[in-house]
N, C-alpha and C positions, 0 to 999 in steps of 0.2 A: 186096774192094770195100766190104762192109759197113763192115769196121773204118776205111777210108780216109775213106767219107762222117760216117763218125761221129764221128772227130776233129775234119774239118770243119767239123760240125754244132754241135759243145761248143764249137770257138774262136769263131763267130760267135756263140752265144749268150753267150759270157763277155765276150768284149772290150767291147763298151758299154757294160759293168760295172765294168769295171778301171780303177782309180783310181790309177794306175799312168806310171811315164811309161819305164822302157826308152829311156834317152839319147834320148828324142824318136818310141822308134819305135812306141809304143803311141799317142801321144796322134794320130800322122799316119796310122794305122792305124786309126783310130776316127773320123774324118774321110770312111774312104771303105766304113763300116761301111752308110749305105744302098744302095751301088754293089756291093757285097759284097753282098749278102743278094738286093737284084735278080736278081743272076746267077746265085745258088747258087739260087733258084725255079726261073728258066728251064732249069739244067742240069738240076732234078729231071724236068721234064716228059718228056724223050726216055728216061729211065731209069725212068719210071713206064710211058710207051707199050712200052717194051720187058720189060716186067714183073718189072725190077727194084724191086718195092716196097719193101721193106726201105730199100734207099740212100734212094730218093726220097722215104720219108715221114723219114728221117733229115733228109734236107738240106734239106728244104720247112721240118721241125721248127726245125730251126735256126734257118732264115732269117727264119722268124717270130720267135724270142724273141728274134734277135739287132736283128729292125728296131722290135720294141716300144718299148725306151728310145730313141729317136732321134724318135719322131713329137712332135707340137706339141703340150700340151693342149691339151682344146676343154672335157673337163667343168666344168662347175660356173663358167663364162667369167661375170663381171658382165655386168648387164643395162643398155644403154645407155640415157641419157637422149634429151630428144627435143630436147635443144640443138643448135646449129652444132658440128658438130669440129673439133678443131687438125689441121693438115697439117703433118707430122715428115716431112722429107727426112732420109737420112741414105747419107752415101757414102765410099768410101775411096777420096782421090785421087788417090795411087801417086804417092809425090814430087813434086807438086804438078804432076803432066804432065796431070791431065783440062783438055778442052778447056773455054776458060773461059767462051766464047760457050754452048754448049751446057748449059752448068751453069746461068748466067743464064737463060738459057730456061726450061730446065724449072721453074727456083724459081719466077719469073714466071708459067709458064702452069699449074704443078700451087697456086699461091696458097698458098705454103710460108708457117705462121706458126714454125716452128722450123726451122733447120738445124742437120746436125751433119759439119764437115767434118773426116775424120781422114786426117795426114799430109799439111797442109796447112804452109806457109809464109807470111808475111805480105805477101809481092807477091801472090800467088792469091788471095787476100783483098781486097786491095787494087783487082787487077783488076775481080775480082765485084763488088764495091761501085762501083764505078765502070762498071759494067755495068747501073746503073740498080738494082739489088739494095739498095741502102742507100737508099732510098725506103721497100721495104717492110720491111725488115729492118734500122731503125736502131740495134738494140742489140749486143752481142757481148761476149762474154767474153773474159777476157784477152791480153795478148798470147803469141804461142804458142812455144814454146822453138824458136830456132833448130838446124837439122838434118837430115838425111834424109829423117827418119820420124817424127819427134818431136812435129811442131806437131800440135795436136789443138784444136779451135775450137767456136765455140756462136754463131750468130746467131739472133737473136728479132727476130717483131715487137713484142713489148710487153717496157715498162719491165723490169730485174733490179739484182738483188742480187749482185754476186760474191761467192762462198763460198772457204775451201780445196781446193787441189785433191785428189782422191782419194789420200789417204797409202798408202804401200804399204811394206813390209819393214826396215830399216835395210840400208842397203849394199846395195839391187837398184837397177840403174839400171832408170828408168822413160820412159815415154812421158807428156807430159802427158793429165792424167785432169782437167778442168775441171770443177769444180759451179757452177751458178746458181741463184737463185731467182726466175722468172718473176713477176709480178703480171699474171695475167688478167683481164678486164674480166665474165667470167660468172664463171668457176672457184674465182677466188680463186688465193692462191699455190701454185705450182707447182716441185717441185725436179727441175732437167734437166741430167743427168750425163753426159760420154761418154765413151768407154773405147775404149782400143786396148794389150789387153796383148803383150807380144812372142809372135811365134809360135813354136810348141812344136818348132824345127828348131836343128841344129846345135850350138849353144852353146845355146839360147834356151828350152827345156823347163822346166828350175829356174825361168826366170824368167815363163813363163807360168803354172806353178802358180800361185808365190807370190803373184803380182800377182791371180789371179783369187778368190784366195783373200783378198786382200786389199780388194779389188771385192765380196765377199762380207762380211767383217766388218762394213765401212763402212755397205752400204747398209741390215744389219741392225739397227743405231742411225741410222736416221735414217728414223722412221715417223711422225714430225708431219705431215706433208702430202703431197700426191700426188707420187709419181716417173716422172718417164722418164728411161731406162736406155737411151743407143744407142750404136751405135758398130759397127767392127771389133772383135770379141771371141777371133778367131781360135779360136772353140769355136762348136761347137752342142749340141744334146742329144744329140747321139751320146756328148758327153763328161761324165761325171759332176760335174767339176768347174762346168760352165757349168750344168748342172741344177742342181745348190747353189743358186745367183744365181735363175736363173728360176724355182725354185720360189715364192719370194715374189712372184710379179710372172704379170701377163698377157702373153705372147708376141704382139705385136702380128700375127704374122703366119698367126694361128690363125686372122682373119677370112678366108683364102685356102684354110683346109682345115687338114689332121691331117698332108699330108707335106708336110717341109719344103723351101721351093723354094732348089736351088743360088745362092748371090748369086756363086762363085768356082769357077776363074778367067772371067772374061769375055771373056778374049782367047786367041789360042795354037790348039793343033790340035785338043783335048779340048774339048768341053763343057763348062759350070760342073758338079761334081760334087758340093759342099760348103757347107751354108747357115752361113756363120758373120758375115755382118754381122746384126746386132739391130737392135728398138728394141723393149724390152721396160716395162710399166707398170702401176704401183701406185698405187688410188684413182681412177684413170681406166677407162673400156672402150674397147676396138677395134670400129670401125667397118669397116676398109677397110685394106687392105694392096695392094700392088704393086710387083714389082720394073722396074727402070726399067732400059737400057743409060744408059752413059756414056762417049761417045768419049774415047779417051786413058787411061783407068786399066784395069786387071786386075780391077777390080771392080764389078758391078752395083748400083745405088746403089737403095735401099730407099725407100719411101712408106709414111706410115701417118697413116690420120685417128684419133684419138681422141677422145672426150667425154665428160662427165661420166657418176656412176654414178646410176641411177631411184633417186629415195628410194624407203626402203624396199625394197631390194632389196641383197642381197649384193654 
């Protein structure tokens, strides 16, 4: 029994360590490294009441080092100004099947000055803006690569800049990764990226490294002015590689707490079990975070208010 919990106990502390991909089965593996660690506490209790201590301070052992790298920062968070916030919607449309009425709505009633729509198409676009949405939201980034899964979008309420889109590896096919640059009317310029790298199944592991690593490069030359970072990332901090990225940045959804809330899957028999949609931000603080349902996609689509950082203040 000993030696059995103890194995158990070393994999759960290794794996959200492992920087590792196992033809996809590490990185899908480390996705459900907080659903794991949950369980292995609960098993320790009936093995601790039955005074098997040994196993149960093993697998309790574990399930703590293994849920450490997976929680949100909260220390050392910038200290918000006492300005108005920006409202960051951001969601994954699932082949552009989210309901489109519903999407209008919520932009409208949560006063969205950012959206960021991934795996989106330009009829869905099209619909939403004609949903009364291009009133508030007259700017947008370019147009989105026709596809599946490909289009990947940026609506704003104020004026931009379009930028190149996030370069990624020679010879990886990619998702569009759009950059803008905002002009806020307090803030000043603002640079607003979004990202959907391929998910780490199948064929798609190699190319979820390289892309997030490549997500990574990018956003580390380009510290002139404030970033937000949103999107499907198909990572959380369970995975080493998506902690690279967030280390430079404030995890918007740290104003909600230290564990991170499931945005996938939103539909199907299971629960959401895996936070891997963002909206992650540099030079800005978090105010407010919430995750939102959205009829029609497999994804729960993300809120977050931001504001500027207190002078004087980190």
């Amino acid at each position: 029994m000993a030696s059995g919990t103890a194995l158990a106990a070393l994999a759960l502390a290794v794996l959200p360590r492992l920087d590792l991909l196992g033809r996809g089965l590490i990185p899908v593996l480390q996705a459900l490294v907080p659903a794991l660690c949950l369980a292995a506490a609960v098993v320790s209790m009936p093995l601790a009441l039955g005074r098997r201590r040994v196993p149960a301070l093993l697998l309790l052992s574990g399930a703590v080092l293994g849920l450490l790298p997976t929680l949100v920062p909260v220390a050392g968070l910038p200290a918000a100004s006492a300005a108005a916030p920006i409202t960051v919607f951001s969601v994954n449309v699932e082949h552009s099947q989210a309901d489109v009425a519903a999407l209008a709505d919520t932009i409208k009633a949560r006063h969205a000055d950012v959206v960021v729509l991934v795996e989106v198409d330009e009829q869905l676009i099209g619909d939403l803006l004609a949903r009364g949405v291009k009133g508030t939201l007259p700017y947008r980034s370019q147009t989105v690569t026709p596809g599946d899964t490909a289009g990947t979008a940026i609506l704003s309420r104020f004026p931009l800049k379009h930028e190149s889109r996030i370069p990624v590896a020679e010879g990886i096919e990619a998702f569009d990764h759009p950059s803008v640059v905002i002009e806020h009317p307090r803030f000043g310029t603002i640079r607003v990226a979004a990202v959907h790298p391929h998910a780490p199944v199948v064929d798609g592991a190699d190319k979820w490294r390289s892309i997030l690593g490549s997500i990574d490069a990018w956003q580390s030359t380009r510290t002139d002015i404030p970033m937000l970072l949103a999107g499907d990332f198909n990572a959380g901090h369970a995975h080493p590689a998506f902690r690279e990225i967030a280390a430079d940045f404030t995890d918007t959804s740290a104003a909600a707490g230290i564990f991170p809330i499931p945005t996938w899957p939103a539909t199907g028999r299971f629960p959401a079990f895996t936070a891997i949609d963002h909206i992650l931000v540099r030079g800005l603080a978090a105010t407010g975070w919430q995750r939102v349902p959205v009829p029609g996609t497999d994804h729960y689509g993300i809120i977050a208010t931001v504001t500027g950082i207190e002078p004087g203040r980190p």
